[in-house]
C-alpha positions in Angstrom: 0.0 30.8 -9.7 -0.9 29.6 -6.4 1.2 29.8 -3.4 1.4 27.1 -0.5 3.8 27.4 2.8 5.8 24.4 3.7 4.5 24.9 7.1 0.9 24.1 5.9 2.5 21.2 3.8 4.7 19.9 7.2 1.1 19.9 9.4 -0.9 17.9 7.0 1.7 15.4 6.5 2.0 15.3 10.4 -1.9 14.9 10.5 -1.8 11.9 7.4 1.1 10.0 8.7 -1.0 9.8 12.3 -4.7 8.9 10.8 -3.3 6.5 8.4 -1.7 4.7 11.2 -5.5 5.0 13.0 -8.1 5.2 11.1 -8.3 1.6 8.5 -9.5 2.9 5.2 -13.5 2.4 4.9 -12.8 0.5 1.9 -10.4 -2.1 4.0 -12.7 -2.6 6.7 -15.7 -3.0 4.9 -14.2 -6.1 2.5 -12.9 -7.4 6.2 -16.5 -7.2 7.5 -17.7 -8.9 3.9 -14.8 -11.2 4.5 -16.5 -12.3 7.9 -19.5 -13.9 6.3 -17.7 -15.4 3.2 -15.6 -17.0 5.4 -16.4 -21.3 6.4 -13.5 -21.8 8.4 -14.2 -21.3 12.2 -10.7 -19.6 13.1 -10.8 -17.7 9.8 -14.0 -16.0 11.1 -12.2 -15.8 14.7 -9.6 -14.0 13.4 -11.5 -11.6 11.1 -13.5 -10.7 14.3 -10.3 -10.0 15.6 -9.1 -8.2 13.2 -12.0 -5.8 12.8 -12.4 -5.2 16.8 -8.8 -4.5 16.7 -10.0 -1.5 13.5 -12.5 -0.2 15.6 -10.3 -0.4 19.0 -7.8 1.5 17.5 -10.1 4.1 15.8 -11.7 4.9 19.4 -8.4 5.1 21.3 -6.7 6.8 18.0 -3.8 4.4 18.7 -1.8 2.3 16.0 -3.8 -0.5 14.4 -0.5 -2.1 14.0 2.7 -2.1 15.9 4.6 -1.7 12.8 3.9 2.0 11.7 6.1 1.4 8.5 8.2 3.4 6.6 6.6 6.6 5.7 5.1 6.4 1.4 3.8 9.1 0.2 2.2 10.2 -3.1 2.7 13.8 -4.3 0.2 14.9 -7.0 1.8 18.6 -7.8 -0.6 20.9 -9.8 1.7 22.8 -12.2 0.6 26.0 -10.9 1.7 26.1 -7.6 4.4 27.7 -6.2 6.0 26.4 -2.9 7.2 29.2 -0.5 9.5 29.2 2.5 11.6 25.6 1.9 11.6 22.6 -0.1 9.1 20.7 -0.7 10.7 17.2 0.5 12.6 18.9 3.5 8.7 19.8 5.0 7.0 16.7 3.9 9.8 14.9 6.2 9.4 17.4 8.8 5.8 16.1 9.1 6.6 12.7 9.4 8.8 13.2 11.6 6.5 15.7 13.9 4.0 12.8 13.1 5.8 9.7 14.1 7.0 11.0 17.3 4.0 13.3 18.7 1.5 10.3 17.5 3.8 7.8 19.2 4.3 5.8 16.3 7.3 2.8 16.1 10.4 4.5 14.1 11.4 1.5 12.0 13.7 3.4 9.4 17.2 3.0 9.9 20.0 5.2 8.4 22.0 2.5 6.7 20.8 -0.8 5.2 23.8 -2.7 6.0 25.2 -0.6 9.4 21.3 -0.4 11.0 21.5 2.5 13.5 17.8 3.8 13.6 17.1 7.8 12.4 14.7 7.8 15.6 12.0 9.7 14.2 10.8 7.3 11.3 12.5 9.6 8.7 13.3 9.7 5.6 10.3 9.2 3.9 10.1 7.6 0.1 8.7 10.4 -1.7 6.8 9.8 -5.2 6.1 13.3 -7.1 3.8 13.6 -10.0 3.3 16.8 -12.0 -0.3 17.6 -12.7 -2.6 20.4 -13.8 -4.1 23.0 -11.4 -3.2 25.1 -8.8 -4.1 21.9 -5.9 -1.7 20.1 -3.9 -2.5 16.1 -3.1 -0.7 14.3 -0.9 -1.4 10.4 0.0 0.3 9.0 2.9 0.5 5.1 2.9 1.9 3.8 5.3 3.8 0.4 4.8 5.0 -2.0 7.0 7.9 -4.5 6.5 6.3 -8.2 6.8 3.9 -7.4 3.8 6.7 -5.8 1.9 9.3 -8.5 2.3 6.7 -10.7 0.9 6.9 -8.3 -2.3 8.7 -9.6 -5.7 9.2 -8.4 -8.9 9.9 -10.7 -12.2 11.5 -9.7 -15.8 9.6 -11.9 -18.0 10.1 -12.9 -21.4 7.3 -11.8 -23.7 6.7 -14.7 -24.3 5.6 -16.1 -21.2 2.5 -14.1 -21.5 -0.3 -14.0 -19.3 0.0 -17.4 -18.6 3.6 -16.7 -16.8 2.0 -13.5 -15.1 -0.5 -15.5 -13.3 2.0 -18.0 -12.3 4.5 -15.5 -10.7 1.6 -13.5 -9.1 0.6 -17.1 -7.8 4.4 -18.3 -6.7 4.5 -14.7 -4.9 1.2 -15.8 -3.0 2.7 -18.8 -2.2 5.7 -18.2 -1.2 4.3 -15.0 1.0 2.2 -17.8 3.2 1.4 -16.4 6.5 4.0 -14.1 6.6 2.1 -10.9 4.9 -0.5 -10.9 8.1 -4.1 -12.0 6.1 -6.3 -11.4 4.2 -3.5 -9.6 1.7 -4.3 -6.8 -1.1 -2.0 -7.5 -3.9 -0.9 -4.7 -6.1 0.8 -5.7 -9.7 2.6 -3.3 -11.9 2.7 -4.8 -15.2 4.9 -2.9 -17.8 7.2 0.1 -18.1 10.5 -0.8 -17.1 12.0 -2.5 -13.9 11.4 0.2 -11.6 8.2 1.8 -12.8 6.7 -1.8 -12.3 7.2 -1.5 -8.6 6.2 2.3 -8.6 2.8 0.6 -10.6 2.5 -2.1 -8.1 2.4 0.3 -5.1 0.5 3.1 -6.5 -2.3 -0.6 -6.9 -2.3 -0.7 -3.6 -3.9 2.5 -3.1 -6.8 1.8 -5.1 -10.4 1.8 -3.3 -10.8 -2.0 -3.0 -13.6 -3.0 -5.5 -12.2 -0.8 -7.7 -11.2 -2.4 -11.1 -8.7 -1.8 -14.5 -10.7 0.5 -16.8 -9.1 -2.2 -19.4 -11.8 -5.2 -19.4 -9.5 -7.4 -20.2 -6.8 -6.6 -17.4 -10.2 -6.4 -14.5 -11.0 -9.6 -16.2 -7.6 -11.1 -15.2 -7.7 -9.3 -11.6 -10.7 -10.9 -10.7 -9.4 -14.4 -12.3 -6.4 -14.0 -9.8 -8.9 -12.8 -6.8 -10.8 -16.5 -6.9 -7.3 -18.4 -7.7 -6.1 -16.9 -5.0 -8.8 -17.5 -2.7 -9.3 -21.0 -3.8 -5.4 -21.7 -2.2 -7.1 -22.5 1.4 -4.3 -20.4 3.1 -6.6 -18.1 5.3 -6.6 -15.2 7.6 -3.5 -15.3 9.1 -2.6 -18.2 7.1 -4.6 -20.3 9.4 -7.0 -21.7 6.9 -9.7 -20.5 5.1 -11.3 -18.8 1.8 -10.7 -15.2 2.2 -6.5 -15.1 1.8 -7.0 -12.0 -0.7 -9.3 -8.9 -0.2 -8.2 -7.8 -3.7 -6.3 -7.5 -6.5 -5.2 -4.3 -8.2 -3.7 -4.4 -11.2 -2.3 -1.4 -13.2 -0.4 -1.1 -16.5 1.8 0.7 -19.2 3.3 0.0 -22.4 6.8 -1.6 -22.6 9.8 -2.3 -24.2 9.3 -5.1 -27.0 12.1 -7.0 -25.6 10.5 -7.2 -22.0 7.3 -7.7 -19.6 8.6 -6.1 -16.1 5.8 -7.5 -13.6 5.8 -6.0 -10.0 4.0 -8.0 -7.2 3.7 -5.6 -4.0 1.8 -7.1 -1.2 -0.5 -5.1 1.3 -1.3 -6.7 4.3 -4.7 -6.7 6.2 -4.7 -3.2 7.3 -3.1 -1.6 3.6 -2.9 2.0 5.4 -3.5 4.9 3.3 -4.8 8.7 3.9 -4.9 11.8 1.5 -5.5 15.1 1.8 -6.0 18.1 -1.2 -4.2 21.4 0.0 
């Protein structure tokens, strides 16, 4: 059994919440810099230029990329044999944000009450995801995400049925609908199967994937990169300005289901799809 102080816990988190907010994942900025000369439309390759100085500006200053910091996501990978001393767990992981969000100077967008709207002032509390695994290491994944992309997010019970022919035309009505509004080039994360919520908890979790990456099922990397060039071929564009690179990726994961059902997730990342881990 290995033991691990909430204190150590609180300061990584702090660290995570303030990298991911200025530091774009190497993965990100390398499809936006692929994206630069893929892309024919003249403001599409303004605005990738843009969007990349904008990467590298805030990277040198260690300042947001984005105005919108988010609402604080993070991933918990739990090995079975630790032990954590001196508090809970999910009282120092909000701790750090909240050390994080206000030292790092980060927007609090999280308000205490969805319908009432008076802000917590300090970004907390964070939507925690835990996962029991073995070892005696803690992993925690901070991903950051912010509300535009989100909002652009759906999820659909389908009918058996409908097949893969109705999961390509929700992920493509989710696309549509979404427009400019997810701030372009988008990663989309899909959740197929489980039940209604694990769908979601699937489609964010796709999010996090290194871009590139692909299903270890052929047939599901198959239909990811199917969707990529469908959704590409829609002409929306950076910034929904026009253009060829309106996706970066798409991340599909899955799990098996109820007969009756086919839950399908579709969570949207926008352009700078935040996300930084550390193993304690």
């Amino acid at each position: 059994m290995r033991s691990i102080q909430v204190t150590e816990i609180t300061n990584a988190v702090k660290s995570l919440c303030q990298q991911a907010n200025y530091d774009l994942p190497a993965d990100i900025f390398n499809a936006l810099k692929s994206g630069q000369s893929k892309e024919v439309s003249p403001v599409g390759k303004a605005i990738l230029d843009d969007i990349c100085d904008n990467a590298e500006l805030a990277h040198n200053e260690q300042m947001p990329i984005c105005q919108d910091t988010g609402t604080a996501v993070v991933f918990v990978k739990i090995g079975q044999e630790v032990h954590i001393e001196g508090g809970l767990l999910r009282d120092a992981i909000n701790e750090g944000v909240r050390q994080g969000y206000i030292e790092g100077y980060l927007r609090k967008s999280i308000v205490e009450n969805p319908l009432y709207r008076k802000n917590t002032g300090d970004n907390t509390p964070a939507v925690i995801h835990y996962d029991i695994v073995e070892g005696d290491k803690l992993e925690i994944m901070v991903a950051p995400k912010g509300g535009g992309s989100e909002n652009m997010s759906r999820i659909y019970m389908l009918k058996p049925s409908q097949g893969i022919e109705g999961v390509k035309a929700a992920v493509m009505e989710t696309v549509d609908l979404a427009g400019p509004n997810a701030c372009l080039p988008m990663v989309v994360g899909i959740g197929i199967g489980g039940n209604f919520e694990m769908s979601t908890l699937l489609a964010k979790k796709a999010l996090t994937r290194e871009v590139g990456s692909h299903n270890e099922d052929e047939r599901m990397k198959n239909l990811e990169e199917e969707l990529l060039v469908a959704i590409n071929k829609t002409g929306i564009g950076p910034q929904g300005l026009g253009g060829k690179v309106t996706a970066l990726a798409v991340h599909i994961e899955d799990y098996p289901c109820h007969i009756a059902s086919m839950p399908l997730a579709i969570n949207i990342g926008c352009h700078v799809n935040r996300h930084k881990s550390v193993i304690l």
